[in-house]
C-alpha positions in Angstrom: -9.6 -0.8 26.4 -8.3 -3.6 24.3 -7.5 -2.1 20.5 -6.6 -3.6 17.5 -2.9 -2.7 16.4 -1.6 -2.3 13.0 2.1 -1.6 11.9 3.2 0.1 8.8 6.8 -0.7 7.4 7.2 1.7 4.6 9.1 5.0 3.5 9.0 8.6 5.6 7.1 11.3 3.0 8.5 14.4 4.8 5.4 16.6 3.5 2.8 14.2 5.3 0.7 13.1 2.8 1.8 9.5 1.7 4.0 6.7 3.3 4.2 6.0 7.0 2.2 9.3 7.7 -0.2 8.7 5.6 -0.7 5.3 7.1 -0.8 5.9 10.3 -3.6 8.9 9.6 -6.0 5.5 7.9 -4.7 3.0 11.4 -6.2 6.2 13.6 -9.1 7.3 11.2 -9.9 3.7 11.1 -10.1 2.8 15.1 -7.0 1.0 15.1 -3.3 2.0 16.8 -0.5 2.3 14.7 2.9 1.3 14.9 5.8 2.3 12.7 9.1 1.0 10.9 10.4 3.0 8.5 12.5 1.6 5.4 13.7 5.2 4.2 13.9 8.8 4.8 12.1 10.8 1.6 12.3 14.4 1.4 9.7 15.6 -0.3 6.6 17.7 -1.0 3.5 17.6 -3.1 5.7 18.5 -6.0 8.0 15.8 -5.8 10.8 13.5 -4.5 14.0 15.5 -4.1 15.9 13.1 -2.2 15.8 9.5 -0.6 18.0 8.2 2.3 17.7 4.3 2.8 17.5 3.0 6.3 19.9 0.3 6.9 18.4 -2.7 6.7 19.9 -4.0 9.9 18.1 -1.1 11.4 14.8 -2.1 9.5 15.1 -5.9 11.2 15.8 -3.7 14.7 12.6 -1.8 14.5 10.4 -5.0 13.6 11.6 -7.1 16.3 11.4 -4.3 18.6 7.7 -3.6 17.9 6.3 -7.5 17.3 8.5 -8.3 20.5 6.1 -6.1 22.5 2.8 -5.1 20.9 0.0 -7.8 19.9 0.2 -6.8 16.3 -2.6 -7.8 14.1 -1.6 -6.9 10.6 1.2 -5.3 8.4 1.0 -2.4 5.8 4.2 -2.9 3.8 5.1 0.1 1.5 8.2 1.8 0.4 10.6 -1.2 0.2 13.7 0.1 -1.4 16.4 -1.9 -2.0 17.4 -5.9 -2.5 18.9 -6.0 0.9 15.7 -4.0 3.0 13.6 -6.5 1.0 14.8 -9.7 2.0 15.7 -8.6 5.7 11.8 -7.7 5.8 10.9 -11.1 4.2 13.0 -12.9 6.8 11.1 -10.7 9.7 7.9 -11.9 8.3 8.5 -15.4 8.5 10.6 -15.2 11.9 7.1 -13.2 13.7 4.6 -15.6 11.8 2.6 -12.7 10.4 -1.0 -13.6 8.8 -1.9 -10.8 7.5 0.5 -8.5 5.3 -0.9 -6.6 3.0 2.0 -5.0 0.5 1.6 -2.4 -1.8 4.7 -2.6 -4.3 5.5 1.1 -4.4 7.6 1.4 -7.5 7.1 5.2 -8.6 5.9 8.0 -6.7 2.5 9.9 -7.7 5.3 12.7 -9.5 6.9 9.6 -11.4 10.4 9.8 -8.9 11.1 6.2 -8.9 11.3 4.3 -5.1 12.6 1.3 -5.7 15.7 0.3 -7.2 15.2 -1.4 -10.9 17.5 -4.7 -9.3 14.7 -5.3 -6.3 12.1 -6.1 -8.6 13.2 -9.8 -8.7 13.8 -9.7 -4.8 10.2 -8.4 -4.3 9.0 -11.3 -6.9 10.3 -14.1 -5.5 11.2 -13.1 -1.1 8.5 -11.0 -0.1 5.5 -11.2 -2.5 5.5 -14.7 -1.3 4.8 -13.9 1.9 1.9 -11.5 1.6 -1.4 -12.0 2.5 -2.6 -9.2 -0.3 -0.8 -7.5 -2.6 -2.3 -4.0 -3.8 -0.3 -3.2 -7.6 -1.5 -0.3 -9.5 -2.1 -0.9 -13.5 1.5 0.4 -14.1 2.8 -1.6 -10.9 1.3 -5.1 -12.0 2.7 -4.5 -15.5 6.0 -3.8 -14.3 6.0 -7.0 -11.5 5.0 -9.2 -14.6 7.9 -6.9 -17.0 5.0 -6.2 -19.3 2.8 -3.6 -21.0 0.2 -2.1 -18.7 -3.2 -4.3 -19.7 -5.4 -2.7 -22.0 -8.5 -4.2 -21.2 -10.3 -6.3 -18.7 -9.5 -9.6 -20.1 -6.1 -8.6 -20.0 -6.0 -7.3 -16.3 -7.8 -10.8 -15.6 -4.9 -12.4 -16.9 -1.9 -10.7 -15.4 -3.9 -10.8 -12.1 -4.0 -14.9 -12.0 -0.6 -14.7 -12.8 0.5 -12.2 -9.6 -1.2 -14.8 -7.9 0.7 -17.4 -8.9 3.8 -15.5 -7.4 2.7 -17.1 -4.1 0.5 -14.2 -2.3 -3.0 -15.6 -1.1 -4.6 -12.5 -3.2 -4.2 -9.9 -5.6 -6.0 -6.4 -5.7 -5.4 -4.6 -9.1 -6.1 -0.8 -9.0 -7.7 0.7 -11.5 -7.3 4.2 -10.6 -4.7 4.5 -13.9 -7.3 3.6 -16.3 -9.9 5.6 -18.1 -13.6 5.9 -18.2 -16.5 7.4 -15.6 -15.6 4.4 -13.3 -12.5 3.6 -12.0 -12.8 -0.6 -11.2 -10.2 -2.3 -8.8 -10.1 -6.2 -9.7 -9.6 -8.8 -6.6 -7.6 -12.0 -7.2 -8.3 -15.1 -5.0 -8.6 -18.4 -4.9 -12.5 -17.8 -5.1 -12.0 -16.0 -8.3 -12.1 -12.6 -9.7 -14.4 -10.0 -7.6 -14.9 -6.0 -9.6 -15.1 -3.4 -7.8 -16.3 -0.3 -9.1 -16.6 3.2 -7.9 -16.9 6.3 -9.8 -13.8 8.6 -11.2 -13.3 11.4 -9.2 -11.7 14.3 -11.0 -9.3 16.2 -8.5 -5.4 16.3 -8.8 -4.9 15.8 -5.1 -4.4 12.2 -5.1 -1.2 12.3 -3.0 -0.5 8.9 -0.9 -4.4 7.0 -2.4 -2.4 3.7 -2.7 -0.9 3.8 0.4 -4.0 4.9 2.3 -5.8 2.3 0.5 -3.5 -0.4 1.3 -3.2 0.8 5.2 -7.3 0.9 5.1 -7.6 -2.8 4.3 -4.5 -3.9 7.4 -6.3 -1.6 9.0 -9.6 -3.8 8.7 -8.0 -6.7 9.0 -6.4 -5.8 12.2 -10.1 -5.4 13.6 -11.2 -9.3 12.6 -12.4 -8.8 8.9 -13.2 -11.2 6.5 -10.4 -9.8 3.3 -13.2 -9.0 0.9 -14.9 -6.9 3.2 -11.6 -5.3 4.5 -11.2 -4.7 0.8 -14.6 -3.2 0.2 -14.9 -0.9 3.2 -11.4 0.3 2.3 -12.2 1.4 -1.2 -15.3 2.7 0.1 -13.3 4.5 2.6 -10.5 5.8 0.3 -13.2 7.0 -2.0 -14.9 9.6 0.0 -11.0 10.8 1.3 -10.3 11.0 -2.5 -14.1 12.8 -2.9 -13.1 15.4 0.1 -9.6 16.0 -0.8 -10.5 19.2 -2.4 -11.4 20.8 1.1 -8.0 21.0 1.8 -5.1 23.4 0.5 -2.3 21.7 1.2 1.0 22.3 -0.7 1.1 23.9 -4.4 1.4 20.2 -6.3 -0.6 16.7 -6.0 -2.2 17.5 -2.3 -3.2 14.8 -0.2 -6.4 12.7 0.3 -8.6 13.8 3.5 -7.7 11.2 5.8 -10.3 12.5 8.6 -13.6 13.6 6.1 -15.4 11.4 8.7 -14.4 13.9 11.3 -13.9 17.4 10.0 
């Protein structure tokens, strides 16, 4: 049996719920094998970050080559980046193993508001690996911060900073809107065919824990298995919603639980 294989380069959440776990529950939820190469070492629970310890980013380049140099990998989740140095050394990776399809998620701040990425990358992540990403997946807060602006107030405004992520080099942008207000929480898509809404509606539960990297590991994920990136896009919100929806049938931790990864199976 021939399956499609995705690998997740992101951060280690100790408590399972977001990061590399978290992204390999969506590759095997999803039908697709997951890899691993992890950028950092968090410990943590739903309550919080209490401690980060970077991988070095020799180490990173090690794990990459180790896993493109034997497994027919299809597409990329990039999360948890880190640091200047982890940044460019996964930038470099990218370009050496010709990959297609990265989808990154620029993971700034944890769900508890820990920060995860040092305030220097941010120009590193502009300019080396934004660049070479197929999609990139910014919260409100996230896009704001890539642009060194004001979180958008409006559509109009998301609409502009959008065209203007895109013109960081990345073949599209998905802005999420789970940050804003109202009955509907809207993610905007960025392309070269324009600006595409997609709605679904707010779901009130505070177990959100690892949504944006579960999104952003559901639409590799789709793209590892041959889809077109508007329908990876759409099947992975679709996806992410009902986790989000089910979430409160588990009782995990005492904080911001996690999503249900498996509500399609139990």
């Amino acid at each position: 049996m021939t399956i499609p294989i995705a690998v997740t380069i992101a951060g280690s959440d100790s408590s399972g719920g977001a990061g590399i776990q978290a992204d390999l529950k969506t590759f095997a939820a999803l039908g697709v094998y997951g890899a691993s190469v992890i950028t950092a070492l968090t410990a943590q629970n739903t309550r919080g970050v209490s401690g980060i310890h970077a991988v070095p980013p020799a180490f990173v380049t090690a794990q990459i080559d180790a896993v493109f140099g034997d497994l027919d990998v299809k597409a990329v989740k990039i999360g948890m980046v880190g640091e200047s140095a982890t940044i460019e050394a996964i930038a470099a990776a990218l370009a050496r193993w010709q990959v297609a399809h990265a989808v990154l998620d620029p993971v700034m701040v944890a769900s508890s508001g820990d920060r995860l990425l040092a305030a220097d990358a941010v120009l590193s992540l502009r300019t080396k690996l934004i660049p070479r990403a197929f999609l990139i997946t910014p919260n409100l807060p996230e896009a704001a911060a890539l642009l060194d602006e004001a979180v958008a107030p409006d559509e109009a405004a998301i609409a502009n900073q959008g065209r203007r992520l895109l013109a960081f080099g990345c073949r599209a942008v998905l802005i999420k809107g789970g940050h804003g207000q109202g009955a509907e929480s809207i993610d905007y898509l960025f392309s070269g065919n324009g600006m595409v809404k997609l709605p679904a509606p707010r779901i009130g539960t505070r177990n959100t824990h690892g949504t944006g990297c579960s999104l952003s590991s559901a639409i590799a994920a789709g793209l590892a298995k041959g889809e077109d990136m508007e329908i990876a896009v759409r099947n992975a919100k679709a996806w992410i919603s009902a986790a989000i929806a089910a979430a409160d049938r588990l009782e995990v931790g005492h904080g911001h639980g996690p999503v249900h990864h498996f509500h399609r199976f139990y």
